[in-house]
N, C-alpha and C positions, 0 to 999 in steps of 0.2 A: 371331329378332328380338332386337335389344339396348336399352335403355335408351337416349331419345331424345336429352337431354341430356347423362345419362354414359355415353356409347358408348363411348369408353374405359375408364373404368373408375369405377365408385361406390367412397366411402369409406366407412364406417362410421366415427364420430368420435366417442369417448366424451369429455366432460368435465364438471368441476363443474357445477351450476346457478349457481353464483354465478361462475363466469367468462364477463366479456365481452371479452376479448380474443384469445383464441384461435381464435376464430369470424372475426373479420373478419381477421386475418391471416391464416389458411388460407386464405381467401376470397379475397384478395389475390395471393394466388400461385397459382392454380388456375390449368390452362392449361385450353384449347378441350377439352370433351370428357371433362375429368374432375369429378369432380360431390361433394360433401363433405355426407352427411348426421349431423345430430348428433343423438344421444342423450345427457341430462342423468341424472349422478349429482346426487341429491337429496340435498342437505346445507344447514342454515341457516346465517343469516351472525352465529355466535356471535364475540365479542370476542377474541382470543387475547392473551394477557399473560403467558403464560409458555409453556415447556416443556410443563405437563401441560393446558394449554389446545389448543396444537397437536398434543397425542396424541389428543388427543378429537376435532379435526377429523380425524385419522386414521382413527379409528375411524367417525366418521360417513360416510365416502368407502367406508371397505368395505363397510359396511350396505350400500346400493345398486349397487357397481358391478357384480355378476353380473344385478342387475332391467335396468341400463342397458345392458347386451352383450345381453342378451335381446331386447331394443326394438329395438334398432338391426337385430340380426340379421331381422328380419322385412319390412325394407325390400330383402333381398337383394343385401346390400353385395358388392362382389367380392373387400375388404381392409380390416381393422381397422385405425384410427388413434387412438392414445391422447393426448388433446387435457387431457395433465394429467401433472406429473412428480412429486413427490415420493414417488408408493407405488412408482413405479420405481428409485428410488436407494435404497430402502426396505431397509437389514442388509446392503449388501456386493452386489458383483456376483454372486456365487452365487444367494443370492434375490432378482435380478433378474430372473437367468435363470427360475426356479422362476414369480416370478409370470406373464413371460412366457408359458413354459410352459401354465398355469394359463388364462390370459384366450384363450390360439389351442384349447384344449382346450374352452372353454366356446361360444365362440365359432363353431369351427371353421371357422376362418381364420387366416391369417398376421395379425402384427400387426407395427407399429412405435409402439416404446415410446422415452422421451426421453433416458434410461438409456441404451442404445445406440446411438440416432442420435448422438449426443454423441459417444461413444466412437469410431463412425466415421468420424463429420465430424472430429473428430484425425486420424484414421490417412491419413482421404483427403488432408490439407493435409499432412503429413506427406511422403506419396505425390509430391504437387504438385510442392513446392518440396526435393523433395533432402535436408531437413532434419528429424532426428526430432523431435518435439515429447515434451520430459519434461516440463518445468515449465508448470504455468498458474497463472493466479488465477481466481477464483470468483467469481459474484455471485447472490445468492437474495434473494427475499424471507423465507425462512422465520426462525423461531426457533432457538435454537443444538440443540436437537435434531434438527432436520430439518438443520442445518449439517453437525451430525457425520454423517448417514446420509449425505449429500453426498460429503464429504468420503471417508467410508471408501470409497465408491465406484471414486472416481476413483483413491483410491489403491488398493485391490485390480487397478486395470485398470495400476499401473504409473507412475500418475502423481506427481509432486511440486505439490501444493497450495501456490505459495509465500505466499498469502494468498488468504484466503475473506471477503469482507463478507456479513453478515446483517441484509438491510433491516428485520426484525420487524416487518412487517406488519400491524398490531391488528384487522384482520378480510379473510375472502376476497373479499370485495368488495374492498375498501381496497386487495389488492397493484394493481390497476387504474388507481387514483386515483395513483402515482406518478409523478412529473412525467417528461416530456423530461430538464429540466434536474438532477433529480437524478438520473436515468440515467448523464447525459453525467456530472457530476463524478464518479459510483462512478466509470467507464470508467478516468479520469484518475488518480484514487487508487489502481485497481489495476495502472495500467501499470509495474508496475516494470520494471528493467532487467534483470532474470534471469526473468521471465513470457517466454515465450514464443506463450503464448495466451492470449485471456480466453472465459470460458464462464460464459453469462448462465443460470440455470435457474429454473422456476416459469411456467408458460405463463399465465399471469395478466394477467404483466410484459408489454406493448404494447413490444418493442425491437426487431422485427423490422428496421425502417429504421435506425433510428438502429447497430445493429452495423455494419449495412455500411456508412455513412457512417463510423465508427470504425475498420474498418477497413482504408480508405483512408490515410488520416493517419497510424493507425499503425503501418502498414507489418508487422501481423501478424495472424493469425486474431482476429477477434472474434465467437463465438457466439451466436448466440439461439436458444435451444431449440426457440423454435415455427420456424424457418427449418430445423432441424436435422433435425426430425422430417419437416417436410413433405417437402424433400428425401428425407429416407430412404425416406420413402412410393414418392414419384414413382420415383425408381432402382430401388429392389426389385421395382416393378411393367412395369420397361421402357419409362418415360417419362423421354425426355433431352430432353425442352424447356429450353433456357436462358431463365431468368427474370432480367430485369434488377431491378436494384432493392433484392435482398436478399442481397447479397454474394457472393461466388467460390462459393460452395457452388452457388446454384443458375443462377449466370452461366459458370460455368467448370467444374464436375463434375459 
């Protein structure tokens, strides 16, 4: 007997409490069959105004995230989906790995983390078009400490950071509340002419559509992390449904 509605396969979906965006874009791309349950990291929706405000949100996400893998895991997920990026890009690709490591050990499950769907989603467009992708630009909501863990990321993976924007967000609630239209103008300000790619991170951020409409236009990879992840999900588990809607990732790989 399998699971009625995810005959395919159930997700287990960890993310903030305070994210609502993460939720209805996985929702959004689920195809027949596969099914996305969440479990909520409990965190409140403290102000962040600096640096050591968003270490504190840091630390409030670890508090709970082994209660939240525990929760989820009782609903008899088939595969872990981490519905939140920052503790991923968290010191370096090394302790990416490590926390990965860490949540499939607790878990006991495979997981897909944002940190590497990202990294992927490069190599497969990469793969696509013939062409290596070195240079990208960045887009976060975080503060410049969550920038630089960002950042050193990408670059231990090999990449060239030609510009990072840092929306600074003043609460986890709040990165939600950022517009369309100040999405689309980051997009425009990061397109320079040696960017090769742009990679949207912080699954808060509602850009799922709007990348791929961006993408279009400008005639290069534009990423959204919750598109990145959720694809990763689906591939890893040997679902190749092409999902229109949310750019070449999950229309075309």
């Amino acid at each position: 007997m399998v699971d009625s509605l995810g005959y395919r396969k159930k997700f287990g979906v960890i993310a903030p409490s305070t994210n609502t965006s993460v939720q209805p874009e996985f929702d959004e791309m689920r195809p027949s069959g596969v099914t996305n349950h969440f479990s909520r990291i409990f965190i409140p929706d403290d102000p962040i105004h600096s640096d050591d405000d968003f270490d504190q949100l840091m630390v409030n996400i670890r508090k709970d995230l082994m209660a939240a893998i525990d929760r989820v895991v009782t609903s008899h997920p088939d595969y872990l989906v981490m519905g939140m990026s920052a503790e991923t890009f968290w010191d370096g690709l090394e302790a990416s790995k490590e926390f990965m490591k860490n949540v499939e050990e607790r878990a006991g499950l495979s997981v897909s983390v944002g940190s590497e769907a990202c990294q992927e989603a490069l190599h497969r467009y990469s793969e696509a078009d013939g062409n290596e992708i070195e240079r990208i630009a960045v887009l976060t909501p975080y503060m410049p400490v969550g920038d630089r863990n960002v950042m050193r990321f990408f670059t231990d993976c090999g990449y060239k950071v030609v510009v990072l924007m840092g929306l600074k967000c003043t609460s986890p609630v709040l990165i939600a509340h950022v517009s369309t239209a100040t999405l689309r103008d980051a997009i425009v300000e990061l397109n320079k002419s040696d960017v090769q790619a742009i990679v949207q991170v912080g699954t808060n951020l509602a850009m799922a559509r709007l990348a791929a409409q961006a993408e279009m236009f400008l005639r290069k990879p534009v990423i959204a992390i919750n598109t990145a992840i959720y694809w990763h999900a689906l591939r890893k588990n040997g679902i190749g449904d092409k999902i229109q809607g949310f750019g070449r990732l999950l229309s075309e790989f």
